[in-house]
Each structure stands twice: as structure tokens, then as C-alpha cells.
mmCIF file of the N, C-alpha and C atoms, coordinates in Angstrom:
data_MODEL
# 
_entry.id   MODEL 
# 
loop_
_atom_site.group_PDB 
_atom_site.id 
_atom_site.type_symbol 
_atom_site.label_atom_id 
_atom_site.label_alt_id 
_atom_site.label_comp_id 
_atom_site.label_asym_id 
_atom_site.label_entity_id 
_atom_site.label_seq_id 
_atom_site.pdbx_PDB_ins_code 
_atom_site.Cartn_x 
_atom_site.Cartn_y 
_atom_site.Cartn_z 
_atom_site.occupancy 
_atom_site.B_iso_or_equiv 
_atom_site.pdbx_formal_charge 
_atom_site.auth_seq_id 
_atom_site.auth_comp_id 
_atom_site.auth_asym_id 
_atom_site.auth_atom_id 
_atom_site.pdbx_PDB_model_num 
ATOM 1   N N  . UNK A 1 1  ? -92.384  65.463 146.362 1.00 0.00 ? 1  UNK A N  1 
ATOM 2   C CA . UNK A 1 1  ? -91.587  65.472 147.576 1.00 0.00 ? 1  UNK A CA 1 
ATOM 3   C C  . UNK A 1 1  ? -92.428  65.337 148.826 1.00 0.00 ? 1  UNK A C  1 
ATOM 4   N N  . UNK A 1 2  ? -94.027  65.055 148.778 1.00 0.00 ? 2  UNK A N  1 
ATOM 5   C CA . UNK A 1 2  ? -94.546  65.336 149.662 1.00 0.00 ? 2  UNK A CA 1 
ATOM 6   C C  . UNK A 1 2  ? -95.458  64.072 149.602 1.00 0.00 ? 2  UNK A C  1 
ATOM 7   N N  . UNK A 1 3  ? -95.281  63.319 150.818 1.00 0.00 ? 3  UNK A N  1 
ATOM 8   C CA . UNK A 1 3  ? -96.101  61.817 151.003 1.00 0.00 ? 3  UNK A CA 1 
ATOM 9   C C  . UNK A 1 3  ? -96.840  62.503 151.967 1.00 0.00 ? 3  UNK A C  1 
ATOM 10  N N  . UNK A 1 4  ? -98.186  62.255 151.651 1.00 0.00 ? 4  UNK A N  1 
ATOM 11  C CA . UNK A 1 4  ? -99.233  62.920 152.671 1.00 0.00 ? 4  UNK A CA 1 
ATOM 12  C C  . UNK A 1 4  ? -100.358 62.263 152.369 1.00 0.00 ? 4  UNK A C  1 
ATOM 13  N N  . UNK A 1 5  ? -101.453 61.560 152.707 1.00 0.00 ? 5  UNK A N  1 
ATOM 14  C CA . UNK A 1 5  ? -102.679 61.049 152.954 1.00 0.00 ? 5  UNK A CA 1 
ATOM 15  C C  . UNK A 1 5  ? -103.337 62.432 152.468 1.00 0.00 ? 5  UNK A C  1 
ATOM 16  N N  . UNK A 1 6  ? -103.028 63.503 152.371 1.00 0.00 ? 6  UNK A N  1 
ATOM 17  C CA . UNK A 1 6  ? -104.411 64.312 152.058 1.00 0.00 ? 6  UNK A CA 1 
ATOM 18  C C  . UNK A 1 6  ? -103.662 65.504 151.416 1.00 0.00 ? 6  UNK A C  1 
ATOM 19  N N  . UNK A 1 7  ? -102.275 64.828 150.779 1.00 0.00 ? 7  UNK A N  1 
ATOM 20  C CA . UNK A 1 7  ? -101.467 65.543 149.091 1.00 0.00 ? 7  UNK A CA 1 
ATOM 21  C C  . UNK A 1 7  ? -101.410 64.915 148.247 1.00 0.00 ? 7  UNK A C  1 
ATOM 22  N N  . UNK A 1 8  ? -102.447 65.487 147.147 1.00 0.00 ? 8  UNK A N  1 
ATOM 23  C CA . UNK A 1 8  ? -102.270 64.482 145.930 1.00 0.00 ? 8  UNK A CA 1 
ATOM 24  C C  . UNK A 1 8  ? -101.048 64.595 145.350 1.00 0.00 ? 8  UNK A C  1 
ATOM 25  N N  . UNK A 1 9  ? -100.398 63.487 145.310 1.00 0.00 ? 9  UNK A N  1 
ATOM 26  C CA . UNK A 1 9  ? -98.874  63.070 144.335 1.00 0.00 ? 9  UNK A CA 1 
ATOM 27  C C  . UNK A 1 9  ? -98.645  63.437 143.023 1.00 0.00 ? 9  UNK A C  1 
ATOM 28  N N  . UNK A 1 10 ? -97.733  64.903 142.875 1.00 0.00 ? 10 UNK A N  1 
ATOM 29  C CA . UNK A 1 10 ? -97.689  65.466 141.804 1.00 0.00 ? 10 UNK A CA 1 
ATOM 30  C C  . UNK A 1 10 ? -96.223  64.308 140.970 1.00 0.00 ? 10 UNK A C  1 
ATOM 31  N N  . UNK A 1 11 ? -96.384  64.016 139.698 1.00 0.00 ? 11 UNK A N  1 
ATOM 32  C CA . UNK A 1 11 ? -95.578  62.607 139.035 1.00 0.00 ? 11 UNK A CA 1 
ATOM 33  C C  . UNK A 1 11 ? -94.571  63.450 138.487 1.00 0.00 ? 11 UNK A C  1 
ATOM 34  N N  . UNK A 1 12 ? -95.660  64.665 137.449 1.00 0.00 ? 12 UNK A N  1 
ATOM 35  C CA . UNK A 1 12 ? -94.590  65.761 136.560 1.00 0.00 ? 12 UNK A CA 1 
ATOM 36  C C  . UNK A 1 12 ? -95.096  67.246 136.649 1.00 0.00 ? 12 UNK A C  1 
ATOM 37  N N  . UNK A 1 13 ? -94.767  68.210 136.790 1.00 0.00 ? 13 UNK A N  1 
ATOM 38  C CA . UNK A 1 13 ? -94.771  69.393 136.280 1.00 0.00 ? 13 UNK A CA 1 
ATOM 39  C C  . UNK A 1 13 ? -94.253  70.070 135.343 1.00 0.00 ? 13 UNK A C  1 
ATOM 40  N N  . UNK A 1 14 ? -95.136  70.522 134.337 1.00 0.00 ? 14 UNK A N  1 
ATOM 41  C CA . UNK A 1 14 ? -94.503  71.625 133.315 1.00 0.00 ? 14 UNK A CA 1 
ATOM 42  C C  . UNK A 1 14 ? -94.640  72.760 132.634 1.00 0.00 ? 14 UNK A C  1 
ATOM 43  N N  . UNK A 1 15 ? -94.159  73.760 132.693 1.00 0.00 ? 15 UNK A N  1 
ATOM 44  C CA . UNK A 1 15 ? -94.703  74.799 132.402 1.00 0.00 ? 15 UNK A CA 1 
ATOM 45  C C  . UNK A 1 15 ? -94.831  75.121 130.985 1.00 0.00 ? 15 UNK A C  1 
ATOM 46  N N  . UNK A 1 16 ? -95.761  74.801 130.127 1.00 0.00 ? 16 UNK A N  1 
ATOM 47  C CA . UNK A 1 16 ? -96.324  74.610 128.716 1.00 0.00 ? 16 UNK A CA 1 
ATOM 48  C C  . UNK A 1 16 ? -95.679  76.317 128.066 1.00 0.00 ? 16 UNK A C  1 
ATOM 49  N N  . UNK A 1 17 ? -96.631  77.376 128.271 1.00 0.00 ? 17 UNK A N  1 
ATOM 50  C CA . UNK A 1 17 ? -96.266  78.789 128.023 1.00 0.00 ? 17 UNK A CA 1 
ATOM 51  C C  . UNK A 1 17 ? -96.409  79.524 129.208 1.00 0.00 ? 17 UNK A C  1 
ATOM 52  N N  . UNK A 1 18 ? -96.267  80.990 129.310 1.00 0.00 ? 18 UNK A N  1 
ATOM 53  C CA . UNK A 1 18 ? -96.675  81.571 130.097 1.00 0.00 ? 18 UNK A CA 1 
ATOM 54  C C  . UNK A 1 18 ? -97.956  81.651 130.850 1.00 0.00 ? 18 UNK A C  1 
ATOM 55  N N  . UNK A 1 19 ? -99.051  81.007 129.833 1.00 0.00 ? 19 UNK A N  1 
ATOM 56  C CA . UNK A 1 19 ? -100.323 80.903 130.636 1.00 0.00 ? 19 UNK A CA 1 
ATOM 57  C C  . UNK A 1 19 ? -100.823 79.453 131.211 1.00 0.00 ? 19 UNK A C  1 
ATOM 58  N N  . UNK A 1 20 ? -100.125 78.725 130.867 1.00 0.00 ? 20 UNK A N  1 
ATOM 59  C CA . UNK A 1 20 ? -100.605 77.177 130.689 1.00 0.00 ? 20 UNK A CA 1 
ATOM 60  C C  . UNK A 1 20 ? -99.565  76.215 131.734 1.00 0.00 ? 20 UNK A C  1 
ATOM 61  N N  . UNK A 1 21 ? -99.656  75.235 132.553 1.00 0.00 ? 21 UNK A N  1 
ATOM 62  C CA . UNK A 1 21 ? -99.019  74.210 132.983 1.00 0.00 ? 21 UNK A CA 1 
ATOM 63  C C  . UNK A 1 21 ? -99.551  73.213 133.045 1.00 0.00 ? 21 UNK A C  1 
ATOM 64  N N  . UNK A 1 22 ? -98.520  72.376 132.909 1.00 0.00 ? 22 UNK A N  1 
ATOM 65  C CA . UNK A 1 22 ? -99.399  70.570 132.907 1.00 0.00 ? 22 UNK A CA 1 
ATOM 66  C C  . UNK A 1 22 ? -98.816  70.106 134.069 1.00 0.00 ? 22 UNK A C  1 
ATOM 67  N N  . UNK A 1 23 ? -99.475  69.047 135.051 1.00 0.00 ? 23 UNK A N  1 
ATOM 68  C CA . UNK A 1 23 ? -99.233  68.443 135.982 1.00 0.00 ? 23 UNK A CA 1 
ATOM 69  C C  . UNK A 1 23 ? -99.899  67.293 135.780 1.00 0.00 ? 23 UNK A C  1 
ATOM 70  N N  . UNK A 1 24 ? -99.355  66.376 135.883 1.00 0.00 ? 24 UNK A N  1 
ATOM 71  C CA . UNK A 1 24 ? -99.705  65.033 135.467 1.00 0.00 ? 24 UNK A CA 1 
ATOM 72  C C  . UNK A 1 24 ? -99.492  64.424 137.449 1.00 0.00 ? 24 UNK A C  1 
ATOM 73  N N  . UNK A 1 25 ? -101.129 64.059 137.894 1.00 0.00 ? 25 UNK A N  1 
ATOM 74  C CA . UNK A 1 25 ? -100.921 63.742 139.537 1.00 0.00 ? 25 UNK A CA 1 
ATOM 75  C C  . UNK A 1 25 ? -101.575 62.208 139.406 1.00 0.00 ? 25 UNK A C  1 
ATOM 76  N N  . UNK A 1 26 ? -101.157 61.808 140.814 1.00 0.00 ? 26 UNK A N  1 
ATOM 77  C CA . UNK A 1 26 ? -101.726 60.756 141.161 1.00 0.00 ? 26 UNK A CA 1 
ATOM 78  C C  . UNK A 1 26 ? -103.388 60.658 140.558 1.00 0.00 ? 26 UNK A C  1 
ATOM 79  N N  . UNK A 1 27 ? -104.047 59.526 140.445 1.00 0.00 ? 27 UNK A N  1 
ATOM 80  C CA . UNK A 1 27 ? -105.384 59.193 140.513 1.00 0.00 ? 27 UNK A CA 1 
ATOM 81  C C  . UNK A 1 27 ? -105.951 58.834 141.337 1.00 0.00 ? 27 UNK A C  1 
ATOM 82  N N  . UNK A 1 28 ? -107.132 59.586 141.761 1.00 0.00 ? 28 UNK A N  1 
ATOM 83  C CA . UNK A 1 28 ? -107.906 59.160 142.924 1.00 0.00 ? 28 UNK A CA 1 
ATOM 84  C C  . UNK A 1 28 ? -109.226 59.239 142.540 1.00 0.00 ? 28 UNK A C  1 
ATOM 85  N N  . UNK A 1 29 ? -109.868 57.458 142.949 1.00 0.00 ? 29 UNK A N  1 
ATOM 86  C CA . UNK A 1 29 ? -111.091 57.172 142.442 1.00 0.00 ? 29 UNK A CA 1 
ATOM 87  C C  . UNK A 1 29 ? -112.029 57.658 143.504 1.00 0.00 ? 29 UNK A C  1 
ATOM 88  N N  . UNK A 1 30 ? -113.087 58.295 142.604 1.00 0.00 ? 30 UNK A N  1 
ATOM 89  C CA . UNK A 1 30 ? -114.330 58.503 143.566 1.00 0.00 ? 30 UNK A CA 1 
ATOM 90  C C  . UNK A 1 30 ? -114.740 60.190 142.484 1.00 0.00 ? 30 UNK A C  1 
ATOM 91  N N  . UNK A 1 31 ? -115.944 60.655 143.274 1.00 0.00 ? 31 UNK A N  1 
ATOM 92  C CA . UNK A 1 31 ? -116.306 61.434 142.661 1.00 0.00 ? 31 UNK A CA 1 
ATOM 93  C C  . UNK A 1 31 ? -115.621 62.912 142.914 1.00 0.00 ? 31 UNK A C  1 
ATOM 94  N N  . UNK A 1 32 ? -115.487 63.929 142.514 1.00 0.00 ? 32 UNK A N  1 
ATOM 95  C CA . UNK A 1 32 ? -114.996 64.979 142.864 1.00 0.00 ? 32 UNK A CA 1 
ATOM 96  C C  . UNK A 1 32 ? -116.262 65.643 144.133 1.00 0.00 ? 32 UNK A C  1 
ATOM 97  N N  . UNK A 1 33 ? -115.213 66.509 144.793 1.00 0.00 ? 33 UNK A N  1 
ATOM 98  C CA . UNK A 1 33 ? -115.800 66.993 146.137 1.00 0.00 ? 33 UNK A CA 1 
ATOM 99  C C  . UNK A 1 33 ? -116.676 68.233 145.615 1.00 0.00 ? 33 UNK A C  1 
ATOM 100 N N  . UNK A 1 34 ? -117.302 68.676 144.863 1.00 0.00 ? 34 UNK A N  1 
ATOM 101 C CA . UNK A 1 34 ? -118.301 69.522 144.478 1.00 0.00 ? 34 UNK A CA 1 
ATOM 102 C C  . UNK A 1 34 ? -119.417 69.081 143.488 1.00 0.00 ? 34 UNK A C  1 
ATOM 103 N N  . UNK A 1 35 ? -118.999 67.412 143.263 1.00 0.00 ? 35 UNK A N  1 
ATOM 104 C CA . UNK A 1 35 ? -120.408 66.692 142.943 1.00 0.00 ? 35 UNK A CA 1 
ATOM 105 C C  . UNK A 1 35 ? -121.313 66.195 144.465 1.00 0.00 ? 35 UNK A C  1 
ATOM 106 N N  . UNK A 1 36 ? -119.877 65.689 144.986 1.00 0.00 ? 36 UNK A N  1 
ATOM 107 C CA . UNK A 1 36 ? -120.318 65.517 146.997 1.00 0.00 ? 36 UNK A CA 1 
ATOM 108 C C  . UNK A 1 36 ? -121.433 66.285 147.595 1.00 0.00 ? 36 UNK A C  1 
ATOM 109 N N  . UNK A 1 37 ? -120.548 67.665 147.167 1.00 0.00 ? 37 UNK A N  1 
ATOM 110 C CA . UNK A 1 37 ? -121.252 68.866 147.988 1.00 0.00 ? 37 UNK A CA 1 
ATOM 111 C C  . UNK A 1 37 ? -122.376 68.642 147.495 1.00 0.00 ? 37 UNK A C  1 
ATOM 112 N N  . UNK A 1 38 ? -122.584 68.575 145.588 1.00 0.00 ? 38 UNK A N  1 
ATOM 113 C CA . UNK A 1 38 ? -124.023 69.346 144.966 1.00 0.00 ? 38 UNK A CA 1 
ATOM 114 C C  . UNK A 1 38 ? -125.379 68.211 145.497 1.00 0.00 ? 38 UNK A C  1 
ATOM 115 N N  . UNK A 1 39 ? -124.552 66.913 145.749 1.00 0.00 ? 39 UNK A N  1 
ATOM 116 C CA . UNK A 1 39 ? -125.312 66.083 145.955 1.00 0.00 ? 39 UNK A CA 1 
ATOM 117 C C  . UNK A 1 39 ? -126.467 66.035 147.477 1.00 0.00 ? 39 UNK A C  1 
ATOM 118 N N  . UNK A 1 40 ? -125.525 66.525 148.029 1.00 0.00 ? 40 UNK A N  1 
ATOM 119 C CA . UNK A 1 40 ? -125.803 66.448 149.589 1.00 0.00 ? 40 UNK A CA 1 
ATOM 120 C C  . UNK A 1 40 ? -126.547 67.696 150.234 1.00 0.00 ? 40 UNK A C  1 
ATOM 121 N N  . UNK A 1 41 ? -125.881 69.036 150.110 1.00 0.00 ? 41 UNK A N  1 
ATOM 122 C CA . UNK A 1 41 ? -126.390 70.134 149.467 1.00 0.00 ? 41 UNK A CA 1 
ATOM 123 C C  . UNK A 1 41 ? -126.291 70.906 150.762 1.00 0.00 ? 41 UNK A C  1 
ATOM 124 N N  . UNK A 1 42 ? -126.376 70.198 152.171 1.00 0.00 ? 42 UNK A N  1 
ATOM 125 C CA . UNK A 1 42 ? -125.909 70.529 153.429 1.00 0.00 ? 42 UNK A CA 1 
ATOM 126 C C  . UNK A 1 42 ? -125.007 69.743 153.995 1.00 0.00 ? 42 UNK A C  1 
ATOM 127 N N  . UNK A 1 43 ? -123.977 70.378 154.609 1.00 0.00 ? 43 UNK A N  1 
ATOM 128 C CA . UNK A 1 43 ? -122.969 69.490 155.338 1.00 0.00 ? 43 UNK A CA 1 
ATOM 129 C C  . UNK A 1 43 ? -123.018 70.022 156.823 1.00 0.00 ? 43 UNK A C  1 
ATOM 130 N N  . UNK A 1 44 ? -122.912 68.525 157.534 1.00 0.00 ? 44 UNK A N  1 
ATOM 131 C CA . UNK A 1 44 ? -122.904 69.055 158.878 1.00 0.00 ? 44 UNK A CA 1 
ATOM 132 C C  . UNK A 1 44 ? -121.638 69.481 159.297 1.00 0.00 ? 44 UNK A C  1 
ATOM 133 N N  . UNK A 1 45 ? -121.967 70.607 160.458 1.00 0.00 ? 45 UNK A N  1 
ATOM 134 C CA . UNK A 1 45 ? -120.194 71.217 160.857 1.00 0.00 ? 45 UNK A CA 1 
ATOM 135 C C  . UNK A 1 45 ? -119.440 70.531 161.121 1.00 0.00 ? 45 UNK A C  1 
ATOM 136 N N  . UNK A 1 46 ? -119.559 69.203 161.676 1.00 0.00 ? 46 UNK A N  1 
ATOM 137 C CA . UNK A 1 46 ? -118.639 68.553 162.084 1.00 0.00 ? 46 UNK A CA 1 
ATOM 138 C C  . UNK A 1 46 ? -117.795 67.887 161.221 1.00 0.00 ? 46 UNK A C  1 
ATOM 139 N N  . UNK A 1 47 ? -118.403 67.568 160.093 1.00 0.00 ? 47 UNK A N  1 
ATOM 140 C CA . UNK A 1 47 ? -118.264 67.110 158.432 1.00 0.00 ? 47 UNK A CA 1 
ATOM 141 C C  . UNK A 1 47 ? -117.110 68.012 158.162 1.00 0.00 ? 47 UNK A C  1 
ATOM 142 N N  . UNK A 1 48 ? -117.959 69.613 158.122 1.00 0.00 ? 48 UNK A N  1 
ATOM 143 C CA . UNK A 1 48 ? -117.109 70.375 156.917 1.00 0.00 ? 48 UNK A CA 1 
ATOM 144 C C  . UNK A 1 48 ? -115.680 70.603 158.192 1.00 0.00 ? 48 UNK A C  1 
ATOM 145 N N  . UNK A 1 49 ? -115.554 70.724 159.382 1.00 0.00 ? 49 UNK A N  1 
ATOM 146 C CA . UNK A 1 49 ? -114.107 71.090 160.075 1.00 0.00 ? 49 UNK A CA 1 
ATOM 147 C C  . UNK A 1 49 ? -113.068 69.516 160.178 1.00 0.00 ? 49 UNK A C  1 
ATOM 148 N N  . UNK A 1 50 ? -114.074 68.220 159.917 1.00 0.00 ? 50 UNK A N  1 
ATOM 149 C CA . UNK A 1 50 ? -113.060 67.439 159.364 1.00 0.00 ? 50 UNK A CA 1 
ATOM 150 C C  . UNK A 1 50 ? -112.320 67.342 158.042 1.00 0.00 ? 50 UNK A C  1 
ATOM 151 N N  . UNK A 1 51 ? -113.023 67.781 157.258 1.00 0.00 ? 51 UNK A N  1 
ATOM 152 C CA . UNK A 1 51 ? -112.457 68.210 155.728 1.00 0.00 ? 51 UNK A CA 1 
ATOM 153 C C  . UNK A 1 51 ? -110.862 69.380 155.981 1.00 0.00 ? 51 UNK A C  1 
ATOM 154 N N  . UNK A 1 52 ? -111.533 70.236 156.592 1.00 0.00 ? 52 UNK A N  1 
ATOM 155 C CA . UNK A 1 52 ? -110.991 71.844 156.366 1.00 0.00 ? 52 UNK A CA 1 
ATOM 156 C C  . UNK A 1 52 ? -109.829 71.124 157.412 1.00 0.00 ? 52 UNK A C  1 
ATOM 157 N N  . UNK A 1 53 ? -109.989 70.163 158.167 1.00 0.00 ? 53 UNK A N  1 
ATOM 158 C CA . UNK A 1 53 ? -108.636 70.330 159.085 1.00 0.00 ? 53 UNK A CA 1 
ATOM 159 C C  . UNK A 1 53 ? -108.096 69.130 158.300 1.00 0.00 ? 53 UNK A C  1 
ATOM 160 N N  . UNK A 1 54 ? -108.383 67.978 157.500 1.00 0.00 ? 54 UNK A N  1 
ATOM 161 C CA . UNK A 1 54 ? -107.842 67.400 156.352 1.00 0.00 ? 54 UNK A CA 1 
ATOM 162 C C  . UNK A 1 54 ? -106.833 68.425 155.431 1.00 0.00 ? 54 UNK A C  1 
ATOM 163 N N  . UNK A 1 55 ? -107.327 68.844 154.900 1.00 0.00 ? 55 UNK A N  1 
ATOM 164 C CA . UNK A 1 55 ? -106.942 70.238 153.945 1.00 0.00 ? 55 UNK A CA 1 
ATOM 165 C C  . UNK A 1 55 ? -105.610 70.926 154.482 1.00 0.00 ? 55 UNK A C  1 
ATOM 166 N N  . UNK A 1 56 ? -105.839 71.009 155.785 1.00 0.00 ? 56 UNK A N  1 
ATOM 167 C CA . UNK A 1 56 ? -105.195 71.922 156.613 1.00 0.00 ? 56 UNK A CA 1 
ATOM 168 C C  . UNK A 1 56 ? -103.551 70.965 156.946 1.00 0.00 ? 56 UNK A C  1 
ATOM 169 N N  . UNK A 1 57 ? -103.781 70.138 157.190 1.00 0.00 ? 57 UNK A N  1 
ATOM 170 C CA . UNK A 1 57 ? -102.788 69.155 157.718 1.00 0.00 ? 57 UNK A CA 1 
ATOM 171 C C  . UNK A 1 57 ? -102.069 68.977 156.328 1.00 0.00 ? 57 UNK A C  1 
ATOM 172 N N  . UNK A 1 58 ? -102.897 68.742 154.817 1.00 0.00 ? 58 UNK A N  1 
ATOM 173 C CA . UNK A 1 58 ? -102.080 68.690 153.873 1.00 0.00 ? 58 UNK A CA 1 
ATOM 174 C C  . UNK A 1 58 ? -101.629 69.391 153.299 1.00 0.00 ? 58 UNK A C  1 
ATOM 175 N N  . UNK A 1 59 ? -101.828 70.881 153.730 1.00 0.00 ? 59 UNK A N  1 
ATOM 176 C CA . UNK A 1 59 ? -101.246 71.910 153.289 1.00 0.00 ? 59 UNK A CA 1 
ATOM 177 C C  . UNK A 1 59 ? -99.802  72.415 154.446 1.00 0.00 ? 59 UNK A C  1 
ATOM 178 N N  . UNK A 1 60 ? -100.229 72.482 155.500 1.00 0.00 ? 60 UNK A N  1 
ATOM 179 C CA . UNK A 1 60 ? -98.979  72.105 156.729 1.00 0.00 ? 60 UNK A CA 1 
ATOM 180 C C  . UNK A 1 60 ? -98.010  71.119 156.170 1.00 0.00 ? 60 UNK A C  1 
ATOM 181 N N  . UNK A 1 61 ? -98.153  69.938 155.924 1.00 0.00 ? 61 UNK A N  1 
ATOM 182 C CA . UNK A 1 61 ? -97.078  68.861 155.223 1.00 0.00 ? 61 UNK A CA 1 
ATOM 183 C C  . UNK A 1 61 ? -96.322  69.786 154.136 1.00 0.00 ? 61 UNK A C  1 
ATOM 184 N N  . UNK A 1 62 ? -97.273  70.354 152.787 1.00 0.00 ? 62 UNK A N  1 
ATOM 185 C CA . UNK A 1 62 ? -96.659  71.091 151.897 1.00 0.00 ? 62 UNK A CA 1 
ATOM 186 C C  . UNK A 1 62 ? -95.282  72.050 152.677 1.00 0.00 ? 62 UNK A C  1 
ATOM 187 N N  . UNK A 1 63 ? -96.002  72.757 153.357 1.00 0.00 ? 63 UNK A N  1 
ATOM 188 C CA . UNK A 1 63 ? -95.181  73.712 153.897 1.00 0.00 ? 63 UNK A CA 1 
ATOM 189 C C  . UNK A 1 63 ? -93.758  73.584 154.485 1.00 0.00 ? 63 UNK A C  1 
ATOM 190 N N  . UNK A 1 64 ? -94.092  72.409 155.641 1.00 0.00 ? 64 UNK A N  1 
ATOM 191 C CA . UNK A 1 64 ? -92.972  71.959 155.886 1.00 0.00 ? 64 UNK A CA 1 
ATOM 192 C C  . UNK A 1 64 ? -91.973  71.698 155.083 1.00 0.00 ? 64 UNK A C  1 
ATOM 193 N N  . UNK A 1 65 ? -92.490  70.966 153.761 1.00 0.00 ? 65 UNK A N  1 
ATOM 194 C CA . UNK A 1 65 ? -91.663  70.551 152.428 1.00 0.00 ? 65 UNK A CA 1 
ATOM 195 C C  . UNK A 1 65 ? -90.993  72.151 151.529 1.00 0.00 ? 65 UNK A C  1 
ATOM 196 N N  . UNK A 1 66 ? -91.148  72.748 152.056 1.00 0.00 ? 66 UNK A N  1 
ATOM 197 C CA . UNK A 1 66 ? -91.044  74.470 151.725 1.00 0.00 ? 66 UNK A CA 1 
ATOM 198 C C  . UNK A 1 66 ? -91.343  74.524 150.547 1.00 0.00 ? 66 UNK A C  1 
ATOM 199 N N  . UNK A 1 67 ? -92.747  73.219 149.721 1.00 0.00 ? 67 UNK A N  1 
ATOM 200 C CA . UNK A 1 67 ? -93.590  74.013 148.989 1.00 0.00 ? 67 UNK A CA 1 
ATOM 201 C C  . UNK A 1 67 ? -94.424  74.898 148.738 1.00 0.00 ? 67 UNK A C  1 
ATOM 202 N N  . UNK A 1 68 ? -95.134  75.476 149.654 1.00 0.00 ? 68 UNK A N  1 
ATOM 203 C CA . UNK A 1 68 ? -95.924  76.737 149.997 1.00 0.00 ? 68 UNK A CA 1 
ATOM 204 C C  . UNK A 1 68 ? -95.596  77.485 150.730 1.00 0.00 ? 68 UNK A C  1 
# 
């Protein structure tokens, strides 16, 4: 329910058992953001408050969507 540049597109959700769910999301090529980090190893501030306000905006979208 949520078109957002910085929400990955959930396709299905399901709740397997009580401990377990599957979510089957969009694909997004590139490396994961904690090979990024391990690679780089310092990020400049200006770096990490464009991320965190990325993050931030796609979690605001969620919200609005009165998923979170």
C-alpha cells in the first residue's frame, strides 16, 4: 500500500507459525548497507543524516499509510 522511493514493496505477507513470517519484497540490486558500511568503515555526517532522513521519510510514508 505504500509507493515510496525509500519503501521496499512488500508483494506477500504470511504468517508461517507463531515464530516465523514470510514476506516475499521487491528486489533491489546492489550490495546490502552493512557490506557499504564494513567496506567504508567511516561515514561522513553528512552521508549518515542523508540516509537517516531517507529512512525517516520512508518510515513517515509508512505511517501515513497507518502501517506503523
Amino acid at each position: 500500500r505504500v509507493q515510496h522511493p525509500h519503501v521496499v514493496a512488500v508483494h506477500h505477507a504470511e504468517q508461517l507459525d507463531a515464530r516465523r513470517a514470510l514476506l516475499v519484497m521487491e528486489w533491489i540490486d546492489g550490495p546490502p548497507l552493512r557490506e557499504h558500511l564494513k567496506a567504508c568503515q567511516t561515514l561522513e555526517p553528512r552521508a549518515a543524516a542523508e540516509w537517516i532522513a531517507q529512512a525517516a521519510d520512508g518510515l513517515a510514508a509508512a505511517h501515513a499509510a497507518q502501517l506503523v
